[in-house]
C-alpha positions in Angstrom: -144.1 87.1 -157.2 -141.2 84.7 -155.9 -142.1 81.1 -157.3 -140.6 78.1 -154.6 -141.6 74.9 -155.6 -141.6 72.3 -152.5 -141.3 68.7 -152.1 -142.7 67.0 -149.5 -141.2 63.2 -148.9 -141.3 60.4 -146.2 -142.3 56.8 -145.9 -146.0 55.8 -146.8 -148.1 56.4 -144.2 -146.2 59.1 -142.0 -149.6 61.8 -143.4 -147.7 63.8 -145.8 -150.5 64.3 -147.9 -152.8 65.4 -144.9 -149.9 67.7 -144.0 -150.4 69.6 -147.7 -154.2 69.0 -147.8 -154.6 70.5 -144.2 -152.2 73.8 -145.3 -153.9 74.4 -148.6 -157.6 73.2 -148.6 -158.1 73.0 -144.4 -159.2 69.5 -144.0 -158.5 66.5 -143.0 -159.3 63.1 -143.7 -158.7 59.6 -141.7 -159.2 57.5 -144.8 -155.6 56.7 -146.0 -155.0 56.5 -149.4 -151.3 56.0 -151.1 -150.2 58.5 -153.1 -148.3 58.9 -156.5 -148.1 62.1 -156.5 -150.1 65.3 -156.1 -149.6 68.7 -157.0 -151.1 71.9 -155.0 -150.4 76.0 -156.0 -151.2 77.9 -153.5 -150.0 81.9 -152.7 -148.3 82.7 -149.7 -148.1 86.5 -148.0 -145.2 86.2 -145.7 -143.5 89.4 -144.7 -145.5 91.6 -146.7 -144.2 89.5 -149.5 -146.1 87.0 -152.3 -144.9 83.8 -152.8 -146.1 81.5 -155.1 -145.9 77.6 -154.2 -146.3 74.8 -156.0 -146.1 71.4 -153.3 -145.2 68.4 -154.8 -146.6 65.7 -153.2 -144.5 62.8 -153.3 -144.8 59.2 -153.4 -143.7 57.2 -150.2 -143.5 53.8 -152.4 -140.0 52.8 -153.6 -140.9 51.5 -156.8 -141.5 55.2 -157.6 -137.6 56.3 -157.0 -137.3 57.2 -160.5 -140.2 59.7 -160.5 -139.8 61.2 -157.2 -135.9 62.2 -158.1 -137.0 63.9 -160.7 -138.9 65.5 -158.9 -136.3 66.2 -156.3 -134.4 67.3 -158.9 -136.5 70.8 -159.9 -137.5 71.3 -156.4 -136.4 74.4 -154.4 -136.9 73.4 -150.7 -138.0 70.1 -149.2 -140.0 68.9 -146.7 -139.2 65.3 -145.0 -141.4 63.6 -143.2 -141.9 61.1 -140.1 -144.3 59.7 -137.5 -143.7 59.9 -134.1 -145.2 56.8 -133.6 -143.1 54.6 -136.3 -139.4 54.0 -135.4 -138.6 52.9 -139.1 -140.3 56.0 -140.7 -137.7 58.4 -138.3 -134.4 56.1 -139.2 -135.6 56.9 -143.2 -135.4 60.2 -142.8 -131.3 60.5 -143.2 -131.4 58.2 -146.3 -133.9 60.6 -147.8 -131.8 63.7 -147.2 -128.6 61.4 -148.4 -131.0 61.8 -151.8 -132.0 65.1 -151.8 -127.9 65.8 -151.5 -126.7 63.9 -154.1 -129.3 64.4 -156.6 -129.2 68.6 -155.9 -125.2 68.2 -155.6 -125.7 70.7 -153.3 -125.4 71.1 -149.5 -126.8 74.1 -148.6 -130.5 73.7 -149.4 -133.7 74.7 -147.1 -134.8 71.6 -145.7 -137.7 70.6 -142.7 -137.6 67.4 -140.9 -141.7 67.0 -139.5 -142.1 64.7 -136.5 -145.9 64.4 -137.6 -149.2 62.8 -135.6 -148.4 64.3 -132.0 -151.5 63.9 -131.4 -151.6 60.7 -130.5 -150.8 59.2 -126.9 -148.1 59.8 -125.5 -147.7 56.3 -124.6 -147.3 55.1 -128.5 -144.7 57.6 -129.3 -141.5 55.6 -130.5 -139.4 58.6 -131.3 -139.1 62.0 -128.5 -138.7 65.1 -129.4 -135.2 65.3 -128.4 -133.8 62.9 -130.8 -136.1 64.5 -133.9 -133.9 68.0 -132.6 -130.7 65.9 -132.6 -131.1 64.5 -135.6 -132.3 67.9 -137.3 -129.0 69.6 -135.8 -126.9 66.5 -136.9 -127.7 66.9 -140.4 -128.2 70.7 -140.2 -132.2 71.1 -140.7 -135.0 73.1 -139.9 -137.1 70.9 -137.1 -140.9 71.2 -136.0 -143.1 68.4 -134.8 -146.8 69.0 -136.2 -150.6 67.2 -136.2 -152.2 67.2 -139.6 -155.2 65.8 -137.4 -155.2 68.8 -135.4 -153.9 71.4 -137.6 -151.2 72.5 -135.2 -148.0 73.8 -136.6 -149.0 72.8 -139.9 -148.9 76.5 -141.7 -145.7 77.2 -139.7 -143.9 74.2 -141.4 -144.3 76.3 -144.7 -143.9 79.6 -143.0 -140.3 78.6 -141.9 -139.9 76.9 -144.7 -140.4 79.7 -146.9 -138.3 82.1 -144.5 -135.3 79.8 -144.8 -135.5 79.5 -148.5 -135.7 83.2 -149.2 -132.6 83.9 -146.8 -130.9 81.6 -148.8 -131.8 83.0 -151.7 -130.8 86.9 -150.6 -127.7 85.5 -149.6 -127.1 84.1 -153.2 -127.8 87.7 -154.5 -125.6 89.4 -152.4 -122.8 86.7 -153.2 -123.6 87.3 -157.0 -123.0 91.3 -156.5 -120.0 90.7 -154.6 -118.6 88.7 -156.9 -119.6 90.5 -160.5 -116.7 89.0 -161.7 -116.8 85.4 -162.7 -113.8 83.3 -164.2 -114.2 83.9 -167.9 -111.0 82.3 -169.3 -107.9 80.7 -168.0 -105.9 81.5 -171.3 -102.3 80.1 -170.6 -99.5 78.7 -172.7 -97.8 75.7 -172.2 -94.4 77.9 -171.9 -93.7 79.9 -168.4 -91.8 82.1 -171.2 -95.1 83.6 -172.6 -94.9 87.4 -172.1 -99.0 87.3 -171.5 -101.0 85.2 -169.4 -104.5 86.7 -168.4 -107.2 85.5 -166.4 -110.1 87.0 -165.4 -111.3 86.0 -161.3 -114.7 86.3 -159.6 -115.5 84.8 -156.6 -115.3 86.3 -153.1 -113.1 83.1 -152.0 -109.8 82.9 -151.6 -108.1 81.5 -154.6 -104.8 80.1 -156.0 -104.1 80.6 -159.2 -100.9 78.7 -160.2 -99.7 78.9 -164.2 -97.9 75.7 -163.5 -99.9 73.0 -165.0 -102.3 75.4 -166.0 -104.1 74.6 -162.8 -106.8 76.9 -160.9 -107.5 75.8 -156.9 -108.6 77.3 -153.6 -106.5 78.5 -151.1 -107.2 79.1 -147.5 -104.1 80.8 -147.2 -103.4 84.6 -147.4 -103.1 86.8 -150.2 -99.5 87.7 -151.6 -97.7 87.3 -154.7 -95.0 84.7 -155.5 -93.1 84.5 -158.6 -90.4 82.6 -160.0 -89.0 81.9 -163.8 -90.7 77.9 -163.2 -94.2 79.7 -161.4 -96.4 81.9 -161.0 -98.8 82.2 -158.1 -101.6 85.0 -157.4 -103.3 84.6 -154.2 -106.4 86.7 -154.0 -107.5 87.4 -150.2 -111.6 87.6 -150.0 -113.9 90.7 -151.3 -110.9 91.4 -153.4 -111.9 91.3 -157.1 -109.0 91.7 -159.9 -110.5 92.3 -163.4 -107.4 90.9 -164.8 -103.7 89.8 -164.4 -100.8 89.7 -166.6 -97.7 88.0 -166.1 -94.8 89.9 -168.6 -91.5 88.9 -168.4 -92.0 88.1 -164.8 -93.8 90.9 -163.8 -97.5 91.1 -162.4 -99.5 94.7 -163.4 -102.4 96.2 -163.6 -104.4 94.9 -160.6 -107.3 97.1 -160.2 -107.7 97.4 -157.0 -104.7 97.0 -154.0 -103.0 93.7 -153.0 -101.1 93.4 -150.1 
């Protein structure tokens, strides 16, 4: 069964907790109570799949930043949350992502901004659904405006959630297969006159792998061979994988596969 553990943050008050209470348990209630945090399992059948979720429900309240980034920290896919009707609860929403970026280190990660409490009148809305959509696109996220109240769109936050994730995570897979080769060891001498100089290159990028200043960098550029008695610089063009190179007396041999 795939495991996805979810975090669900947002400003106090914005209903994430009756988001997660209304998916797993089907209720609701209007008695607000602050949260410090909550956890939820619950199994998923999505696609003809099982998926496993634990929701981490975190707390809005900034005094606890330290426990909530740790909690960012293990979590696989996020959920941020906003109320339509709270202007200050929508301009959050950027800082919190801002977190979840440089805590993961990571910019590709499945991630739902929730314009929540729709239900409401139209008349105390403070933030349309147009600038939710911009901001979503802006900071490249998944989008849906919900009602915890009225249970609507409240599965498919986790349902699209869930989708995206597990895209993601195929795509990792086929990266890793692609790329079967990762960079073991840059083993090179100090001396361009060493007859030996092997490395070992995995990654379906394009890379440049110069001997000068024993330095290893990407290159957008296409692949060739350039050689001199001062450098020596392998350019590997994408879905290209070379198990190893050596550099004798000037020479480069035993690619095992074709460069052009």
């Amino acid at each position: 069964m795939n495991k996805c553990c979810i975090c669900i943050s947002g400003e106090p008050g914005v209903g994430k907790s009756s988001i997660v209470q209304q998916f797993v348990k089907n209720d609701f209630s209007t008695q607000y109570t602050p949260t410090l945090e909550d956890f939820y399992n619950y199994e998923l059948n999505l696609d003809e799949e099982k998926y496993n979720l634990e929701i981490i429900d975190t707390a809005g309240q900034e005094e606890f930043c330290d426990l909530k980034n740790n909690y960012i920290l293990n979590g696989n896919a996020f959920i941020i949350v906003y109320s339509i009707c709270c202007k200050g609860s929508f301009k959050e929403v950027k800082n919190i992502m801002d977190n979840i970026i440089n805590i993961k280190d990571c910019q590709n990660i499945p991630i739902i901004i929730v314009g929540n409490k729709i239900d409401i009148d139209e008349k105390e809305r403070k933030v349309s659904t147009l600038e939710g959509k911009n901001l979503a696109k802006q900071l490249n996220c998944l989008f849906i405006e919900t009602s915890a109240k009225q249970n609507l769109n409240i599965s498919k936050i986790f349902t699209t959630l869930v989708k995206d994730w597990n895209e993601k995570q195929q795509n990792i897979k086929k990266f890793s297969k692609k790329s079967s080769y990762s960079i073991k060891n840059i083993n090179c001498s100090s001396t361009v006159k060493s007859k030996e100089k092997q490395i070992i290159i995995s990654d379906i990028n394009a890379y440049e792998i110069s001997f000068q200043n024993n330095s290893l960098k990407k290159s957008n550029s296409s692949d060739n061979f350039n050689h001199s008695s001062h450098k020596t610089t392998i350019k590997i063009k994408q879905n290209i994988s070379v198990d190893s190179i050596q550099k004798n007396n000037g020479k480069i041999s035993k690619p095992k596969c074709p460069v052009q």
